[in-house]
LUMDRENNU-21320 format. One line per field, with one value per residue: residue number from 1; y, z, x of N, C-alpha, C, O in turn; residue in three letters. Coordinates in pm, whole numbers. Each point is the difference from the previous one (the first is absolute). Example, Ala and Ser with C-alpha at 12.3 -4.5 7.8 and 13.67 -1.06 7.14 Angstrom:
selo <- (1; 2);
nv <- (-569; 107);
nw <- (780; -138);
nu <- (1319; -139);
cav <- (119; 119);
caw <- (0; 6);
cau <- (-89; 82);
cv <- (120; 109);
cw <- (0; 73);
cu <- (90; -77);
ov <- (-2; 111);
ow <- (66; 17);
ou <- (104; 51);
fike <- (ALA; SER);
end
This chain:
selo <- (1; 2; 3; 4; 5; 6; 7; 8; 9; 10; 11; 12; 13; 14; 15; 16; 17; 18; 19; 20; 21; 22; 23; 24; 25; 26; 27; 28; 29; 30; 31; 32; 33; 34; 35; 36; 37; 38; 39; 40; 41; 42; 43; 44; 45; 46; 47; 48; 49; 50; 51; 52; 53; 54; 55; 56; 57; 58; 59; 60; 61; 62; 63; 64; 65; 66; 67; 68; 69; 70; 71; 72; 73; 74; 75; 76; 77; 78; 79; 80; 81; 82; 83; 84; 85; 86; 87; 88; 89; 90; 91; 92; 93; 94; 95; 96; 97; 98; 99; 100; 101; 102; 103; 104; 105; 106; 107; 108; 109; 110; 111; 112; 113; 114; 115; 116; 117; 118; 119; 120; 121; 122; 123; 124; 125; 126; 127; 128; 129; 130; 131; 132; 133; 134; 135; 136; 137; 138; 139; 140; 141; 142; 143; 144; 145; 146; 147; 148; 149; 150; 151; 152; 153; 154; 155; 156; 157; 158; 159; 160; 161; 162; 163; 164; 165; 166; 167; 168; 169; 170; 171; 172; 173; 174; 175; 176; 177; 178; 179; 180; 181; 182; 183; 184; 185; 186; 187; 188; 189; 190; 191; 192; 193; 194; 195; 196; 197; 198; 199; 200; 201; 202; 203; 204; 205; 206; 207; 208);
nv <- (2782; 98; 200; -26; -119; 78; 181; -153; 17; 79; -188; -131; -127; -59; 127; 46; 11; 34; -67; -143; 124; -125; 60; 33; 116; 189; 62; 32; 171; 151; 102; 101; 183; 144; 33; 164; 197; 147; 57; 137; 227; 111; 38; 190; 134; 63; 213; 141; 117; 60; 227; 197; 117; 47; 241; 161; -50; 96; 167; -126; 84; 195; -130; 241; 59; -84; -142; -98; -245; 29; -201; 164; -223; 222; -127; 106; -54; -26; 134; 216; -221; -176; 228; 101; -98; -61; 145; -237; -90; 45; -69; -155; -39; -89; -220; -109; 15; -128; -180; 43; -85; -215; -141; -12; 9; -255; 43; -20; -126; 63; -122; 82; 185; 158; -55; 106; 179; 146; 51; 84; 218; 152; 92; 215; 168; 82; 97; 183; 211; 84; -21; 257; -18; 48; 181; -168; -117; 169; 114; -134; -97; -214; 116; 67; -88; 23; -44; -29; -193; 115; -199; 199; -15; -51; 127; 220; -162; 196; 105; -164; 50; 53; -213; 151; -263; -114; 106; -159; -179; -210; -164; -190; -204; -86; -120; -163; -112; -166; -120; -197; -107; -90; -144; -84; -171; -199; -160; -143; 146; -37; 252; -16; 64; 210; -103; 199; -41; -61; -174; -210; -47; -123; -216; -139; -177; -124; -199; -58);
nw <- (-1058; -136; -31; 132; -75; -111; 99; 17; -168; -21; 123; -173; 51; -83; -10; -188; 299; -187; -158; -74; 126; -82; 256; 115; -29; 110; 224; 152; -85; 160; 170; 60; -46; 140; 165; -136; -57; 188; 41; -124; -40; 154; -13; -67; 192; 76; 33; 61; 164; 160; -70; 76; 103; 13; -64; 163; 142; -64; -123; -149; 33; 100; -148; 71; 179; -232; 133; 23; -70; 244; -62; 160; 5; 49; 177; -74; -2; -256; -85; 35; -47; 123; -42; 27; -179; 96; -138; 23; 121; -39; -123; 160; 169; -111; 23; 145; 20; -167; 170; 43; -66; -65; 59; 42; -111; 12; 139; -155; 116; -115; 67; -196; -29; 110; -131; -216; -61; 76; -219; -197; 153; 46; -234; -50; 54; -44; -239; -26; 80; -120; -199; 96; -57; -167; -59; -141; 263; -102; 75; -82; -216; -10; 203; 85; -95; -213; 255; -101; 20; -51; -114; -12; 15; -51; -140; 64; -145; 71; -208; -48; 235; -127; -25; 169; 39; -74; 184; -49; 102; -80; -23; 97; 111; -66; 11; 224; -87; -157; 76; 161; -42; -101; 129; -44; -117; -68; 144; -164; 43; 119; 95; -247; 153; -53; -12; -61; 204; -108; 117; -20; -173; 76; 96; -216; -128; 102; 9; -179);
nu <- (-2870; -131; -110; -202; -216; -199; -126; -209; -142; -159; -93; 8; 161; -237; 125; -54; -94; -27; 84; -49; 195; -210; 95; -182; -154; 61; -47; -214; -156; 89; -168; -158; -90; 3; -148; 61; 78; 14; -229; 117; 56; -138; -235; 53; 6; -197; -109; 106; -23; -143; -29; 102; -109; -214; 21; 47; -174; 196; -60; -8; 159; -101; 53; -20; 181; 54; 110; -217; -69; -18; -126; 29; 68; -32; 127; -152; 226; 44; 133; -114; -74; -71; -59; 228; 94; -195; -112; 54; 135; 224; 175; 109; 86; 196; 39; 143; 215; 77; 26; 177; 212; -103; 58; 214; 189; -39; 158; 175; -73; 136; 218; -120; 57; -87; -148; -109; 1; -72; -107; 49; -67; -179; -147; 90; -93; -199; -59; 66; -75; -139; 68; 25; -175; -159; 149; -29; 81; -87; -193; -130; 92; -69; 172; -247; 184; -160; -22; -284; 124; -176; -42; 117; -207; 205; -216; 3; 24; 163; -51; -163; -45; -144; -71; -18; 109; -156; -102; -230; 151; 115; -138; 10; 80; 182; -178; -49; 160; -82; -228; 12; 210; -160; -58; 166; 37; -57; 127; 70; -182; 147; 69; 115; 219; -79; 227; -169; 20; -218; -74; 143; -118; -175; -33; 18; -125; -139; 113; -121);
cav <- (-116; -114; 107; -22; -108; 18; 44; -76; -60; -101; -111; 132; -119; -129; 31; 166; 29; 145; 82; -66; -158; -24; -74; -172; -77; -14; -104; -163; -84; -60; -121; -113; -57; -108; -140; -65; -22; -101; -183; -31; -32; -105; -141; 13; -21; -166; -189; -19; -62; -132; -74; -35; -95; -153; -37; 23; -20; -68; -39; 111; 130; -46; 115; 46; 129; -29; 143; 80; -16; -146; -13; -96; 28; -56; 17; 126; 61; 172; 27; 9; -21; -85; 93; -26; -81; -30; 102; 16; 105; 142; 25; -8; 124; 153; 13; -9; 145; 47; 14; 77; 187; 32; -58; 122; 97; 18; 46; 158; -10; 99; 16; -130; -17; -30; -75; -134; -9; -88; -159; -46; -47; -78; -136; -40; -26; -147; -177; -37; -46; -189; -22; 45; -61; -169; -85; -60; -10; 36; -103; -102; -76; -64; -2; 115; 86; 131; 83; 83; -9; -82; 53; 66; -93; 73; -72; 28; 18; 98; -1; -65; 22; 163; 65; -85; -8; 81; -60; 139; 154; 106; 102; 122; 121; 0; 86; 97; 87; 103; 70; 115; 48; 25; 65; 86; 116; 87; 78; -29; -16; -144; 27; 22; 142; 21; 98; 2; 82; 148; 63; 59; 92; 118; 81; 74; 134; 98; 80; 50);
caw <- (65; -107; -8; 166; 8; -142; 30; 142; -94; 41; -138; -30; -79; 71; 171; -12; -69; 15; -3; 127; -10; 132; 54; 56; -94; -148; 66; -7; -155; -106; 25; -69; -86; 47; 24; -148; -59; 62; 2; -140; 3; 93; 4; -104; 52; 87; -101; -111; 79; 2; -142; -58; 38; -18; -174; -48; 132; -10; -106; -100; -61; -140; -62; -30; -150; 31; 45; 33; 132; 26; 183; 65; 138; 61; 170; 20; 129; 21; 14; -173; -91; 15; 45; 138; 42; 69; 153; 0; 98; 19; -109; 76; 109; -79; -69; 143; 75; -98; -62; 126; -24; -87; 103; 99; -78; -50; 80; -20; -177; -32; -197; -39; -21; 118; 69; -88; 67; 134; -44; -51; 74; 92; -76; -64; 159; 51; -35; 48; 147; -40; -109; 58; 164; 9; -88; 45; 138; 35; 0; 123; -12; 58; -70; -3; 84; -35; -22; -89; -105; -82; -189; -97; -134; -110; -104; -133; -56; -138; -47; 41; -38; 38; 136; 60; -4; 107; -13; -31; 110; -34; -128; 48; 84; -61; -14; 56; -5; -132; -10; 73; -80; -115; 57; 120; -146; -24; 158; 58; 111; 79; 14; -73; -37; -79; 10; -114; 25; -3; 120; -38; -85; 56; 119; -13; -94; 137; 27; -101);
cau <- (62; 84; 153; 101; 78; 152; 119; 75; 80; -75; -2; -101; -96; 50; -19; -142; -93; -111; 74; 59; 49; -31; 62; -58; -82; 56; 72; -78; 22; 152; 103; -103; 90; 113; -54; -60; 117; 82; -69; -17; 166; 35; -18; 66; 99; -15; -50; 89; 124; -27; -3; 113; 8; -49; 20; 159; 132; 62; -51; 41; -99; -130; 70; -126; 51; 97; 122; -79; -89; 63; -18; 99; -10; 116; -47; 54; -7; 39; -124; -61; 93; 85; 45; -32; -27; 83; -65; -112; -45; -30; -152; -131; 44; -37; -208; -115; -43; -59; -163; -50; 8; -104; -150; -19; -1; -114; -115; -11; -6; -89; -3; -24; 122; 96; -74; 95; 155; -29; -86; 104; 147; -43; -13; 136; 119; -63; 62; 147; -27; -78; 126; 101; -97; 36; 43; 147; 26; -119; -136; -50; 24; 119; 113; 11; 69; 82; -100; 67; 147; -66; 28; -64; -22; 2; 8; -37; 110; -55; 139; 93; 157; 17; -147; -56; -167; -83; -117; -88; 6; 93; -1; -115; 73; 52; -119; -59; 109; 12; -95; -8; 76; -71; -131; 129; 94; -137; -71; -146; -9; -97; -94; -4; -14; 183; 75; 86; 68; -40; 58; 139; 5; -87; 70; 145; -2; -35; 124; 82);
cv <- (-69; 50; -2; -111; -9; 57; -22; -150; -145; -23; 108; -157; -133; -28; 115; -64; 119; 124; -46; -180; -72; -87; -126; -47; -15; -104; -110; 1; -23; -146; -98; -35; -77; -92; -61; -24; -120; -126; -24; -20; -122; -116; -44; -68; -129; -136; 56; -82; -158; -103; -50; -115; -123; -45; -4; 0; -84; -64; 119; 133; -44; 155; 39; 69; -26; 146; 105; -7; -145; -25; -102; 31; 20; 94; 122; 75; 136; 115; 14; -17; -29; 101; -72; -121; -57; 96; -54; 30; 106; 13; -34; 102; 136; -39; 19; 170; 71; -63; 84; 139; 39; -39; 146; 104; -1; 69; 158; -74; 81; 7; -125; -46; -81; -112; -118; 17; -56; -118; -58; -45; -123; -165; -109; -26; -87; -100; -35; -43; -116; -59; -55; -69; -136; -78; -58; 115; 33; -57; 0; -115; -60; 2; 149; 89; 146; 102; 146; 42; -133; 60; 7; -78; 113; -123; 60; 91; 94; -67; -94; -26; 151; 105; -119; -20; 59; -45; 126; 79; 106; 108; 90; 120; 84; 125; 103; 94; 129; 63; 95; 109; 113; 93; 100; 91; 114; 130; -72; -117; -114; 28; 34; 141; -30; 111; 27; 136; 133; 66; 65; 100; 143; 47; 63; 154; 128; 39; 48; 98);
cw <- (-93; -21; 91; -24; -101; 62; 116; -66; 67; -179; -37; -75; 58; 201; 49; -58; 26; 73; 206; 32; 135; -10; 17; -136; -133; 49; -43; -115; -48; 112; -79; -150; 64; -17; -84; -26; 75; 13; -123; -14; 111; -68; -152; 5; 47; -170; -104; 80; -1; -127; -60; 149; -29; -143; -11; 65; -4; -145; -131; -28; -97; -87; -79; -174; 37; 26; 49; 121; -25; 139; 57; 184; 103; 89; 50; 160; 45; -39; -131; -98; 52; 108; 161; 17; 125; 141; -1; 108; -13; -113; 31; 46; -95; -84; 73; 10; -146; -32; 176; -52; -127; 79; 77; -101; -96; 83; -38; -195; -97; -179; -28; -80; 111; 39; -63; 32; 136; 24; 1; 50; 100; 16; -7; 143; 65; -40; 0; 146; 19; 39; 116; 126; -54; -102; 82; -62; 72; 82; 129; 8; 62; -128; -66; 95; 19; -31; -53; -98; -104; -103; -80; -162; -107; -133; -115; -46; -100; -5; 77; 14; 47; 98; 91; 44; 53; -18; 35; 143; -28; -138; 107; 60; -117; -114; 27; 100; -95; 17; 107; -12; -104; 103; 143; -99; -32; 83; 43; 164; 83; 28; -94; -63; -92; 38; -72; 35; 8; 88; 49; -70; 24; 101; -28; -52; 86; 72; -43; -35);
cu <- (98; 85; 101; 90; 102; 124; 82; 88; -122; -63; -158; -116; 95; -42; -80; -87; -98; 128; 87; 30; -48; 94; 7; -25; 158; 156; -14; 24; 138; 61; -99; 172; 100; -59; -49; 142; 98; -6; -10; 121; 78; -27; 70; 148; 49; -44; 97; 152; -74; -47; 155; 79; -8; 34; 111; 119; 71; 9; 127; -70; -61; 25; -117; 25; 136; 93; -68; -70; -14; -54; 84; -51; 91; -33; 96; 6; 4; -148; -30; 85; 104; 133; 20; 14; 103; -60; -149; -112; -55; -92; -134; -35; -84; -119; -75; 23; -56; -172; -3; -54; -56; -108; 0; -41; -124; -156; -9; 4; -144; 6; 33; 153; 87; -83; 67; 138; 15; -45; 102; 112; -41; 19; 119; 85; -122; 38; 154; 1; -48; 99; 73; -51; -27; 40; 158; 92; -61; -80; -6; 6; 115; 90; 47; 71; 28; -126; 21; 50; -53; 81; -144; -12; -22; 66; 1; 180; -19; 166; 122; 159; 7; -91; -33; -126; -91; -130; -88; -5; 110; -53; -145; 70; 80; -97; -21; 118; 45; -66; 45; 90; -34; -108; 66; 47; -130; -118; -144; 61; -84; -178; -102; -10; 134; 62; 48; 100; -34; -11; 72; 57; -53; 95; 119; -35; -72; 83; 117; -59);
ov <- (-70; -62; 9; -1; -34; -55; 47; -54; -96; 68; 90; 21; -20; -80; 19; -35; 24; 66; 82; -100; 21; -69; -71; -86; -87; -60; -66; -79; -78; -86; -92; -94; -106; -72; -109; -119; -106; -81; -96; -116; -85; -75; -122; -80; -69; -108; -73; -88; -85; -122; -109; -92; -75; -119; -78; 21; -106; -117; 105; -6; -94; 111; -88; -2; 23; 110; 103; 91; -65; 78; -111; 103; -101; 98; -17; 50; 60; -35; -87; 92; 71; -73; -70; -26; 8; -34; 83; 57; 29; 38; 48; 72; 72; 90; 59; 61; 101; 54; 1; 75; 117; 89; 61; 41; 107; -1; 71; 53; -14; 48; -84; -122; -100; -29; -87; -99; -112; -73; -71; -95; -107; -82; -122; -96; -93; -93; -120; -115; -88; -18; -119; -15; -90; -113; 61; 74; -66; -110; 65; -37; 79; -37; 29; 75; 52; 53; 71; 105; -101; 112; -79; -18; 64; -81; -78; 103; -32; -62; 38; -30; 26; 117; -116; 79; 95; -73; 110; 104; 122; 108; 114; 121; 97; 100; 108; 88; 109; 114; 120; 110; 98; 117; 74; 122; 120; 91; 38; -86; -19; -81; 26; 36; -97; 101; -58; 72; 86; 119; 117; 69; 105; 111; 86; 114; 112; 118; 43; 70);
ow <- (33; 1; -16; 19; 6; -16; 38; 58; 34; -101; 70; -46; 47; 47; 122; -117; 119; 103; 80; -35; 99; -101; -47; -39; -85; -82; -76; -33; -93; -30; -62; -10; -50; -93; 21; 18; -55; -11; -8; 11; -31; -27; -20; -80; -17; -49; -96; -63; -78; -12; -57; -22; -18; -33; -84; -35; 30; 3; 50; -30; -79; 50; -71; -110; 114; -51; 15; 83; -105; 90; -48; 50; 29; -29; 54; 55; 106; 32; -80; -28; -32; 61; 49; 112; -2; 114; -11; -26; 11; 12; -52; -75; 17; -47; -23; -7; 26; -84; 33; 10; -33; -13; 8; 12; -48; -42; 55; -103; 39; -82; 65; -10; -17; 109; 55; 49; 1; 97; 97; -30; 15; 76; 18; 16; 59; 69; 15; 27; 68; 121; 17; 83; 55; -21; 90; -98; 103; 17; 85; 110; 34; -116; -55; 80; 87; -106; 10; -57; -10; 8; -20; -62; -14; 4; -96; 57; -87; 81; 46; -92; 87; 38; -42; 7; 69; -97; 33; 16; 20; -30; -18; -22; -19; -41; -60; 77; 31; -19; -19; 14; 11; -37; 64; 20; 22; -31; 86; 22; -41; -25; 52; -82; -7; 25; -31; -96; 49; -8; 35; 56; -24; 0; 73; 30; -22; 35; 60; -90);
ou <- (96; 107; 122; 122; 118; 109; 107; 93; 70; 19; -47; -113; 112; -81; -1; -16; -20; -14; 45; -61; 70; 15; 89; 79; 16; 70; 71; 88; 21; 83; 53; 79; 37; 37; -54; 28; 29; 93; -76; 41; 83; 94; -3; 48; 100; 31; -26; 58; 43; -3; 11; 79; 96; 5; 45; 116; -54; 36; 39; -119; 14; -19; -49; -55; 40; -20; 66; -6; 2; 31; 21; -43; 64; -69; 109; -99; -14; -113; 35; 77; 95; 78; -89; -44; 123; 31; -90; -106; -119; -117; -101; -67; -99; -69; -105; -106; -66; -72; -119; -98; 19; -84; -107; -115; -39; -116; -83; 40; -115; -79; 61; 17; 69; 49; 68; 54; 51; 22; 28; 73; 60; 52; 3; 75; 55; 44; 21; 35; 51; 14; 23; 90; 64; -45; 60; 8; 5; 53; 60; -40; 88; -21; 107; -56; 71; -36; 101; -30; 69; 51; -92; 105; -104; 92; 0; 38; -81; 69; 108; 77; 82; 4; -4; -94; 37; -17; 44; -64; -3; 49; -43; -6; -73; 60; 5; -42; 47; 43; 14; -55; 73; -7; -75; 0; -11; -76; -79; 87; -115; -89; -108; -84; 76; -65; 104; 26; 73; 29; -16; 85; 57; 52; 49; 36; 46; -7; 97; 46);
fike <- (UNK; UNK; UNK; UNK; UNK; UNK; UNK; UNK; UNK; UNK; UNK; UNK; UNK; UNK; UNK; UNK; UNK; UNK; UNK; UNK; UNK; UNK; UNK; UNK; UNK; UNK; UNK; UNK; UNK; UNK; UNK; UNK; UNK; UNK; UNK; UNK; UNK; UNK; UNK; UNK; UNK; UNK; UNK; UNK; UNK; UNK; UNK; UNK; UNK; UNK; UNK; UNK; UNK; UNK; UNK; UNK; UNK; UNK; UNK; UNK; UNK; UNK; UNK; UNK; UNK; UNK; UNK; UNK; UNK; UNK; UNK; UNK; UNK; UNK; UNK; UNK; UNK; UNK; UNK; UNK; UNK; UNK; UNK; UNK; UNK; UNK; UNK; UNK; UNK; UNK; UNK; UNK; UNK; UNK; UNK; UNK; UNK; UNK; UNK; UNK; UNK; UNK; UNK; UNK; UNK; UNK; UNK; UNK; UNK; UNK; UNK; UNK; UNK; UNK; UNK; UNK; UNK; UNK; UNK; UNK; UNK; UNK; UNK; UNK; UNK; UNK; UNK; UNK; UNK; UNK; UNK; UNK; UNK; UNK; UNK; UNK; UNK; UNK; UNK; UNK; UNK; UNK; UNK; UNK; UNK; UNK; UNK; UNK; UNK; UNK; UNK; UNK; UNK; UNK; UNK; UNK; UNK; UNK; UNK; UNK; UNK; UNK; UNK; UNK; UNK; UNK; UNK; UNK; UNK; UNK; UNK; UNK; UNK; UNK; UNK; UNK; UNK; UNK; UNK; UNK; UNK; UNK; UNK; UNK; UNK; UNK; UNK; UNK; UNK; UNK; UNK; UNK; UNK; UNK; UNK; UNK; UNK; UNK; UNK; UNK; UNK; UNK; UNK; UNK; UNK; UNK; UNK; UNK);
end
């Protein structure tokens, strides 16, 4: 069995157990990671924006490492890193159909790689959406005209002057982009098998 799977390019540790991958059980355990990871990063998200809020809004940067890192607050309409500004809408638009289509796609989740990567994105396009639904212009409040089209609170300044700001959903997403990137390059797969092409190879070289 284990040979089958080596050469079907499936994971041989980590997701095997007794020489087989039960389905249900190894699902339930990676979204469980979601649900440990996302409500941790989420709420990360939230009490670090509302902390600079109340400390620094409207206030001078608080300069950490000079020419290096620096917190400043400022109401961002565009999307990760200040990008876009001016479509905020649609950057709504596009977090709402991105936690869809990880909520959908976590029901075949099977590796624990792809689980924190998905944590990650999840995490990161929930708390901007926040952001994007009731922060001003945004709300439900009187005077809120611009449903939706809330600004995004980004505070943490690298290299001032030469990068823009951003806060801990953009570095999640921003993350868990590299990873998935990194885990697509690699062949590991959502269901937790890998493609390492051998397959492929077999079939050429047989007909060759």
């Amino acid at each position: 069995m284990r040979g089958l799977q080596a050469a079907g390019g499936a994971p041989l540790t980590g997701d095997i157990e007794n020489g087989a991958a039960p389905a249900a059980p190894l699902a339930a355990r990676r979204i469980a990671v979601l649900a440990v990871i996302v409500p941790i990063v989420y709420a990360l998200d939230l009490a670090t924006k509302t902390l600079v809020l109340k400390t620094l809004e409207g206030r001078e940067p608080v300069v950490v490492i000079p020419g290096l890192l620096q917190f400043r607050v400022i109401f961002n309409s565009g999307a990760a890193f200040g990008l876009g500004t001016g479509m905020t809408i649609i950057f709504t638009c596009v977090a709402a159909t991105v936690v869809v289509a990880i909520l959908r796609t976590a029901r075949n989740l099977r590796s624990l790689p792809w689980a924190i990567t998905l944590s990650l994105l999840l995490s990161g396009a929930l708390g901007n959406l926040t952001d994007r639904i009731f922060r001003w212009p945004s709300g439900f409040g009187s005077g809120r005209s611009a449903p939706l089209q809330g600004h995004v609170v980004d505070f943490v300044e690298t290299f001032p002057g030469y990068f823009p700001i951003w806060n801990v959903a953009d570095s999640a997403i921003v993350c868990g982009g590299i990873l998935a990137v990194f885990l697509a390059w690699r062949g590991y797969q959502i269901d937790g098998t890998r493609d390492t092409g051998a397959e492929k190879e077999a079939k050429e070289n047989a007909n060759g």
